[in-house]
C-alpha positions as CSV (number, residue, x, y, z in Angstrom):
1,X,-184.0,39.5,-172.4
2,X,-183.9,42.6,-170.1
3,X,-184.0,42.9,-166.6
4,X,-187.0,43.4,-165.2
5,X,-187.6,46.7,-162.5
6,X,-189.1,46.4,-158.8
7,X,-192.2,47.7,-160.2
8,X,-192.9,45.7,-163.3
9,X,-191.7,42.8,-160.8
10,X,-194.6,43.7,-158.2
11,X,-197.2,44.3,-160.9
12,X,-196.5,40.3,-162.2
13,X,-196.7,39.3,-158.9
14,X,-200.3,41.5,-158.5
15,X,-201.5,40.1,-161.9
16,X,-200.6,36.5,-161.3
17,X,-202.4,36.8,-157.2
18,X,-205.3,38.2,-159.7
19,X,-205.1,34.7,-162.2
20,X,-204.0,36.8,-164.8
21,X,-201.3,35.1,-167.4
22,X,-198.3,37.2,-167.2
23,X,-195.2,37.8,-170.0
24,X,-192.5,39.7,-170.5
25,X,-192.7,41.8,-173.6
26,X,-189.4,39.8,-175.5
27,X,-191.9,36.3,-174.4
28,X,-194.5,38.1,-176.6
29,X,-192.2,39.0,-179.5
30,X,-191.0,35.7,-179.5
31,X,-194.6,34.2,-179.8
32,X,-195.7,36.4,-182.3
33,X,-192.9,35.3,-184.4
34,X,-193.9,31.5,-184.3
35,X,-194.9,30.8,-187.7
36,X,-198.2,29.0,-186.3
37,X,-199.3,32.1,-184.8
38,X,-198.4,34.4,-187.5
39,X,-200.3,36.9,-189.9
40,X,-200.7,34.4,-192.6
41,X,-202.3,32.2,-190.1
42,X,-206.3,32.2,-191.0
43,X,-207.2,31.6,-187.3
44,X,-205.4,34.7,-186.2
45,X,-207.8,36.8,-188.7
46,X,-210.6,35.6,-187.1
47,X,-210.4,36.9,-183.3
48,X,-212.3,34.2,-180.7
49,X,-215.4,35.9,-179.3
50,X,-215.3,36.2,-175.7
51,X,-216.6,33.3,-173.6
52,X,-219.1,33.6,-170.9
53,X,-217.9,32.7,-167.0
54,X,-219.9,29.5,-167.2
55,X,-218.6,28.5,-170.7
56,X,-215.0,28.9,-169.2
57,X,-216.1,26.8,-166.5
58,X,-217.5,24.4,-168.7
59,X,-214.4,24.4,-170.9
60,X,-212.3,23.8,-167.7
61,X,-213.6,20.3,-167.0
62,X,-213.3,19.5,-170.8
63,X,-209.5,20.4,-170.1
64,X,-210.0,17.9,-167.2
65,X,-211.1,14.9,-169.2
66,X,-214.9,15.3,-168.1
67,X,-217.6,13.7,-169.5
68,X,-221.1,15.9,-170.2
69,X,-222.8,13.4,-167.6
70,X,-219.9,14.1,-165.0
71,X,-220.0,18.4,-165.7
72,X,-223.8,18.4,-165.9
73,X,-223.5,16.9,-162.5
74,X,-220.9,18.8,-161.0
75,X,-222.3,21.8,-162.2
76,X,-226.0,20.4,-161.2
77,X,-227.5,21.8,-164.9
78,X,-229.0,19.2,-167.1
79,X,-226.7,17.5,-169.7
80,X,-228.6,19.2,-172.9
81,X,-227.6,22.5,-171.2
82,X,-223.9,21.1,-171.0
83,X,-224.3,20.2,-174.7
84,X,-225.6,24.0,-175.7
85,X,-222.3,25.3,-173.7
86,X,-220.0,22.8,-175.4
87,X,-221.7,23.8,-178.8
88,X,-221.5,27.5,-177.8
89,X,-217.3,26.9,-177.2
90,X,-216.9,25.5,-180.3
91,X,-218.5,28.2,-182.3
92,X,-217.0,30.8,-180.2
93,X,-213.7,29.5,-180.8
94,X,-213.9,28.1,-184.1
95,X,-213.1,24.0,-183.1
96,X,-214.9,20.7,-183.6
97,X,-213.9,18.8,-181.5
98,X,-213.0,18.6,-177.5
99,X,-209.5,18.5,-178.0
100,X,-209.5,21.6,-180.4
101,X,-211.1,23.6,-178.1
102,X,-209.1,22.4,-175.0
103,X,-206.1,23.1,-177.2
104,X,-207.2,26.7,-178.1
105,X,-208.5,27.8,-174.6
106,X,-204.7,26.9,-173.3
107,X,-203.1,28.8,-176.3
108,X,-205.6,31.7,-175.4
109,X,-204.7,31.6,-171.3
110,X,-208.9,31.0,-170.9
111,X,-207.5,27.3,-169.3
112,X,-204.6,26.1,-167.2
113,X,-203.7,22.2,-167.7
């Protein structure tokens, strides 16, 4: 890897203060080059569409092991409404299940475990 300058130093530490994921450009190569995320990978040739801010917050607590009863209440919305964002996330992403789309909202930096 190379070195990194002041300023590309300062900018990471910007972006991160922002919540912003930050890698160096060999870290990207790298991943690129995994053969689960490459070309020949079908997921990768259909791009994610973007979440809203609530289905990210709602995708958050499924990272946390929440139940719809216990986000509905957190988020003090009715649990059909936390069932329409769960079934809007897995669309979006392209899952079935909880653990798919926890597992696919860490791979795309929308969660942090």
């Amino acid at each position: 890897m190379n070195v990194c300058t002041e300023s590309e130093i300062i900018a990471t530490v910007e972006a991160v203060a922002s919540g912003l994921v930050v890698l160096h450009p060999d870290a990207v190569e790298y991943l690129l080059n995994l053969p689960e995320l490459s070309a020949s990978n079908p997921a990768l040739l259909n791009p994610v569409q973007a979440l809203t801010p609530r289905e990210i917050e709602v995708l958050d607590m499924l990272g946390s092991g929440l139940s719809n009863k216990a986000i509905a209440k957190r988020l003090q919305i009715s649990e059909h409404t936390v069932k329409f964002h769960i079934s809007s996330i897995f669309q979006k992403l392209g899952v079935s299940t909880r653990t798919e789309a926890v597992t696919v909202g860490v791979r795309l930096g929308l969660i942090m475990l």
